[in-house]
C-alpha positions in Angstrom: -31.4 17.6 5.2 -33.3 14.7 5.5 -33.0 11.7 8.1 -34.9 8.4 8.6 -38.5 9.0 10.6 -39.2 7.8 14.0 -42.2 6.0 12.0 -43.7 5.5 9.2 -42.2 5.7 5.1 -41.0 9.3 4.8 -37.9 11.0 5.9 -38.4 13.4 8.7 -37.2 17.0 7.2 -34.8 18.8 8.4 -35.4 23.1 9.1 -32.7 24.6 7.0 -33.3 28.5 8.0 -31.4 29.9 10.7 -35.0 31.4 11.9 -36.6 28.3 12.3 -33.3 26.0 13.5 -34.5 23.9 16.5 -38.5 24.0 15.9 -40.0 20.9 14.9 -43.8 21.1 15.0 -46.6 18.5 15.6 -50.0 18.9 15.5 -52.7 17.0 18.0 -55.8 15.5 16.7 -57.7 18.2 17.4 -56.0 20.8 15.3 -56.8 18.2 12.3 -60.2 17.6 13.0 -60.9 21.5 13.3 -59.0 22.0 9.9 -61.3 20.2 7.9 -65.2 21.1 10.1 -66.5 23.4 8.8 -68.8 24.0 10.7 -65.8 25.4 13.4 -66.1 28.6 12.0 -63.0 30.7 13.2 -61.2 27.6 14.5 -61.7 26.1 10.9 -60.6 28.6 8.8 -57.2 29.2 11.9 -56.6 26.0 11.4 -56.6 25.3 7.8 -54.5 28.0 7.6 -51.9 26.9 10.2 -51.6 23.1 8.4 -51.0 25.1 5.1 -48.5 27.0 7.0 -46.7 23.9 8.6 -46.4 22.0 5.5 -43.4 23.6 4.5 -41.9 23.1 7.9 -40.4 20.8 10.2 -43.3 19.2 11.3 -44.3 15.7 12.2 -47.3 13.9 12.8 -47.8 11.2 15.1 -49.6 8.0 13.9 -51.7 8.2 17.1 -53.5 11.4 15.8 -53.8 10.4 12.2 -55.7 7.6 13.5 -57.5 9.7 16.2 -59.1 12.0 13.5 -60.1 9.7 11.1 -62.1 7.9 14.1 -63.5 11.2 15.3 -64.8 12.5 11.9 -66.0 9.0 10.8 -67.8 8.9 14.4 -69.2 11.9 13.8 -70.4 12.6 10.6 -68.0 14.9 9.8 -66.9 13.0 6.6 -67.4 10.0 4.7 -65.2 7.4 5.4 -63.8 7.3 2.0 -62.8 10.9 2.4 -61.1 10.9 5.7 -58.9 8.0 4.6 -58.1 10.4 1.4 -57.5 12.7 3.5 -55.0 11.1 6.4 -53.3 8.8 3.0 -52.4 12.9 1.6 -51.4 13.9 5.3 -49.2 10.9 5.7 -47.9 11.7 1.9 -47.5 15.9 3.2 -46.0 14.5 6.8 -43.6 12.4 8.2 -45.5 10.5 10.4 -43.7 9.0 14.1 -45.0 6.0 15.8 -44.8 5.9 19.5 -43.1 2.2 21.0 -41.8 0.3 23.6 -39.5 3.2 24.6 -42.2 5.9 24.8 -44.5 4.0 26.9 -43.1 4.4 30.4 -42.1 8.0 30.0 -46.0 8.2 29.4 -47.2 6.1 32.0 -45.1 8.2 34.3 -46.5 11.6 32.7 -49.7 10.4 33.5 -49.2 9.3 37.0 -46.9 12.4 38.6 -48.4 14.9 35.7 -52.0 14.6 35.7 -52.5 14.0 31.4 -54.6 11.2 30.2 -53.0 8.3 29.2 -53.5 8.6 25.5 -52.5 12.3 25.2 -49.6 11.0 27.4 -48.3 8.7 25.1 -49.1 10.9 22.0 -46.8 14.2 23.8 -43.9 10.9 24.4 -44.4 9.9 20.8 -43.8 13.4 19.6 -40.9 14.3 22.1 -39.2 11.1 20.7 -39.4 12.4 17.4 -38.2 15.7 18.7 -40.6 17.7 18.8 -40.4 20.9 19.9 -43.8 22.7 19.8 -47.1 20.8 20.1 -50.2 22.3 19.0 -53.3 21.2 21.0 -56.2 22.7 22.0 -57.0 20.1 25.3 -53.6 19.6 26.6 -51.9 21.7 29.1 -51.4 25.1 27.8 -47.5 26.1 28.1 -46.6 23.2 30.1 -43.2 22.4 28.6 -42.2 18.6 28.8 -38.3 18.4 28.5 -37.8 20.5 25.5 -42.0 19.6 23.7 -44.0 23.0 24.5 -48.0 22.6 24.6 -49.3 25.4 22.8 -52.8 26.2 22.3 -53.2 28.2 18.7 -56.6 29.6 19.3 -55.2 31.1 23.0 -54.9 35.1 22.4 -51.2 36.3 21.3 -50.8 32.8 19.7 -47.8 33.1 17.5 -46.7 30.4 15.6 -43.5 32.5 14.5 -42.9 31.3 11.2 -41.9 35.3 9.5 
């Protein structure tokens, strides 16, 4: 089933298995930068993989790290600017994409001040919560620190699972 985004154009899809009924993935700037370096090695190729993986999910992406990456790689030589904004135009095309606002901005403010995250991942885990997200994966954020029903997960930590079989 499909419903209206938090954000952005697309509707946000809807997890139709029974397996899979209450997951809804998003995936920190990090994770998207990794997935097109190749010079990562392991992390590349893992990650690669793991957006392949998610795109026939229930997973969002949040317009704060769309943005993030195609700074970062630009920044950093990683690709040519004409290429990265290919590249976030297919993700936003592949993704629904959720925009954080007014209402996400004190929940992160106060996740930042009682919590210890940094302002910009704060409001990037409330932009994702208000989407409903249920499984985060980052590699700098607090590993397994669960944030009302949004789980941190690090992908590259050992026994990762992304449980998708």
């Amino acid at each position: 089933m499909d419903t209206p985004s938090a954000g952005l154009g697309s509707p946000v899809r809807r997890c139709t298995s029974a397996a899979y009924e209450g997951q809804r993935f998003s995936i920190d700037t990090n994770i998207l930068v990794y997935s097109i370096d190749k010079d990562a090695g392991s992390k590349h190729e893992q990650t690669r993989d793991l957006v392949d993986a998610l795109a026939d999910r229930d997973c969002v992406l949040t317009l704060q790290a769309v943005a993030e990456f195609f700074h970062a790689v630009t920044r950093k030589d990683k690709m040519p600017e004409d290429e990265a904004a290919a590249m976030v135009h297919d993700w936003m095309e592949l993704f629904p994409v959720t925009t954080a606002d007014a209402r996400t901005l004190n929940p992160a403010i106060q996740l930042k001040n009682e919590h210890g995250f940094a302002f910009w991942d704060a409001m990037l885990v409330e932009a994702a919560r208000a989407a409903g997200v249920t499984r985060l994966l980052t590699e700098d954020m607090q590993d397994g620190r669960t944030i009302g029903v949004l789980r941190l997960e690090n992908p590259f930590k050992e026994g990762f699972e992304l449980g998708l079989d």
